[in-house]
DRENDO-1510 file (C-alpha; in Angstrom, 1 decimal, always signed):
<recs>
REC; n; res; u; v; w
REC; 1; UNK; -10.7; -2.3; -15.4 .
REC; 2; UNK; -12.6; -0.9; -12.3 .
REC; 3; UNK; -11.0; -3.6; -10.4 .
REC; 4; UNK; -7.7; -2.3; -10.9 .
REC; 5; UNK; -8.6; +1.1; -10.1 .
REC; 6; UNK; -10.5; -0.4; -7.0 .
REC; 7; UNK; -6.9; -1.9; -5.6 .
REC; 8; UNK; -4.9; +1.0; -6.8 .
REC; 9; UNK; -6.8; +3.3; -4.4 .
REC; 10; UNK; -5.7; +1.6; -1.5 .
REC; 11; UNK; -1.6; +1.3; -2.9 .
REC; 12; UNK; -1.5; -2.1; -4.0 .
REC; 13; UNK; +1.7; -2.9; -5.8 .
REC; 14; UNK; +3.0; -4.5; -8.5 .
REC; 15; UNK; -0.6; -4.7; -10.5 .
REC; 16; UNK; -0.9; -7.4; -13.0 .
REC; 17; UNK; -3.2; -8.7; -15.3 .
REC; 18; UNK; -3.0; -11.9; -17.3 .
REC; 19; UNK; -5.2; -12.6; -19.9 .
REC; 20; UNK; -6.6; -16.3; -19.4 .
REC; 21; UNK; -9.6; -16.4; -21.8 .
REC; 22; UNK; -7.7; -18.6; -24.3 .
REC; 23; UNK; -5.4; -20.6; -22.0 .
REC; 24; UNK; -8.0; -21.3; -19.2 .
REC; 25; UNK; -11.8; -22.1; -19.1 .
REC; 26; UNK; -11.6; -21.2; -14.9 .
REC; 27; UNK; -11.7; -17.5; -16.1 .
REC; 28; UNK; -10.6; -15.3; -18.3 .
REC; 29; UNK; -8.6; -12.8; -16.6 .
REC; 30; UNK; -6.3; -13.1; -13.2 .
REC; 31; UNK; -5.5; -9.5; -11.6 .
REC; 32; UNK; -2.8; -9.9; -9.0 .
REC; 33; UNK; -1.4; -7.5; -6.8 .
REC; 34; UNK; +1.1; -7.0; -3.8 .
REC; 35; UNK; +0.5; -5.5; -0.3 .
REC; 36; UNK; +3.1; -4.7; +2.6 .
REC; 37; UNK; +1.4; -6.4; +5.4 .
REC; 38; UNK; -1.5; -8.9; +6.0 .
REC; 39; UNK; -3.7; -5.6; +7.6 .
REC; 40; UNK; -3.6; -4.2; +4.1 .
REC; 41; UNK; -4.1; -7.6; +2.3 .
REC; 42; UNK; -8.0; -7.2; +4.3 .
REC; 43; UNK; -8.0; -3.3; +3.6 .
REC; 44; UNK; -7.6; -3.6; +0.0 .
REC; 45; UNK; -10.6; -6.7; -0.2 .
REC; 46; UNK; -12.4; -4.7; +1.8 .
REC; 47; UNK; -11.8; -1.9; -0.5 .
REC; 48; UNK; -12.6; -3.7; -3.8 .
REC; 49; UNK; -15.5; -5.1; -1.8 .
REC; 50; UNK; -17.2; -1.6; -0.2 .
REC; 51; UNK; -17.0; -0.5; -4.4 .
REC; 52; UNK; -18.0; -3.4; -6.0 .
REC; 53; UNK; -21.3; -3.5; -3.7 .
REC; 54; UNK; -21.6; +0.3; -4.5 .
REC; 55; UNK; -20.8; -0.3; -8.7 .
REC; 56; UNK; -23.1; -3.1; -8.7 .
REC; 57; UNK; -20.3; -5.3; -9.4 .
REC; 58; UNK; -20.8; -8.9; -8.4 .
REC; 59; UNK; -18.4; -11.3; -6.2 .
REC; 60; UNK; -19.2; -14.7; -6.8 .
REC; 61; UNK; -17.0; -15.4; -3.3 .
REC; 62; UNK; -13.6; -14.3; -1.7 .
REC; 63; UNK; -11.4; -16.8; +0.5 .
REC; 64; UNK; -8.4; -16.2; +2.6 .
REC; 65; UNK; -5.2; -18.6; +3.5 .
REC; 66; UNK; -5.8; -18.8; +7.3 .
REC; 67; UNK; -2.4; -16.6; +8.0 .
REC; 68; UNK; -4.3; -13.5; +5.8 .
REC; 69; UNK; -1.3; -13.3; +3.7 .
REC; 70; UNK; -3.3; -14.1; +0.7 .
REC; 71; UNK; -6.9; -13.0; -0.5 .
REC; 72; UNK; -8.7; -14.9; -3.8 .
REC; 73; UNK; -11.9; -12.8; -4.9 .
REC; 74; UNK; -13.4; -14.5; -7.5 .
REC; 75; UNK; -15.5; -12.3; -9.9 .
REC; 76; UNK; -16.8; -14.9; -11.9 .
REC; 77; UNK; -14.7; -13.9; -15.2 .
REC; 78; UNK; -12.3; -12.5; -13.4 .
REC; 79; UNK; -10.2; -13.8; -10.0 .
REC; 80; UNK; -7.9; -10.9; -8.0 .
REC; 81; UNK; -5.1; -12.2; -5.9 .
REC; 82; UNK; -3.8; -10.0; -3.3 .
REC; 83; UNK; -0.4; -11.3; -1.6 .
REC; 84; UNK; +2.0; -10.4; +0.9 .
REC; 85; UNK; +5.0; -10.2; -1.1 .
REC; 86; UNK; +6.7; -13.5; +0.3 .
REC; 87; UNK; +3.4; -15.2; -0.6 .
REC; 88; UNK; +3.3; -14.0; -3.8 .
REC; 89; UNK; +6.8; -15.2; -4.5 .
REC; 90; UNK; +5.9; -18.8; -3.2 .
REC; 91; UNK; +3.2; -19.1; -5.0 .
REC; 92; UNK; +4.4; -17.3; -8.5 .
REC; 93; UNK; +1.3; -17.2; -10.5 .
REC; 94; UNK; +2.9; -15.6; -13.4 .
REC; 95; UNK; +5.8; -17.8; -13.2 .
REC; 96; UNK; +2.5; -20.2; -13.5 .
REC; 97; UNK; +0.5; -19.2; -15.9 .
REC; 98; UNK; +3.6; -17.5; -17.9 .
REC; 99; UNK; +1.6; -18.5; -21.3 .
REC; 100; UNK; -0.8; -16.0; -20.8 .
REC; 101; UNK; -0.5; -12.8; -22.4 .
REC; 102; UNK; -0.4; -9.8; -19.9 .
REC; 103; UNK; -2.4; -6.8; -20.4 .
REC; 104; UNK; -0.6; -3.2; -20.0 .
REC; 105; UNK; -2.2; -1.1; -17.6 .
REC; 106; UNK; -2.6; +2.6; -17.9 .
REC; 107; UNK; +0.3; +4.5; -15.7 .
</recs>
């Protein structure tokens, strides 16, 4: 997934990618990742952002919490999360969505 290779370039951590397509008609696929600070929460959207415009890759609209600790782009089919880590842990998406089937990435 470009996506994924999009976040990875600017050291997002803990990558994962839930398959939603039979669970869910929001989308099919949820990519979440983990950043160390709220200033690399924005660098890594703006990232994914700067690519996607140059891949010709869609974003049908991002949103922020107002404290930057958590960034939603929705792709249409697919939705990226980037959290902080505390965020992440608060809001536990794959604790959420735990019958989804996760897709292994490529190390």
């Amino acid at each position: 997934m470009q996506i994924v290779d999009f976040i990875s370039a600017k050291k997002a951590k803990d990558i994962v990618v839930l398959d939603l397509g039979k669970i869910s008609g929001l989308c099919d696929y949820f990519i979440i990742c983990s950043a160390e600070s709220d200033r690399q929460v924005k660098a890594i959207y703006e990232e994914v952002a700067k690519r996607c415009k140059k891949s010709g890759i869609r974003i049908s609209h991002a949103e922020n919490d107002e404290s930057g600790k958590w960034v939603l782009v929705d792709f249409f089919d697919i939705i990226l999360h980037i959290f902080v880590e505390e965020a992440r842990k608060f809001y536990n998406l794959e604790y959420l969505w735990s019958e989804s089937r996760k897709i292994k990435l490529k190390k």
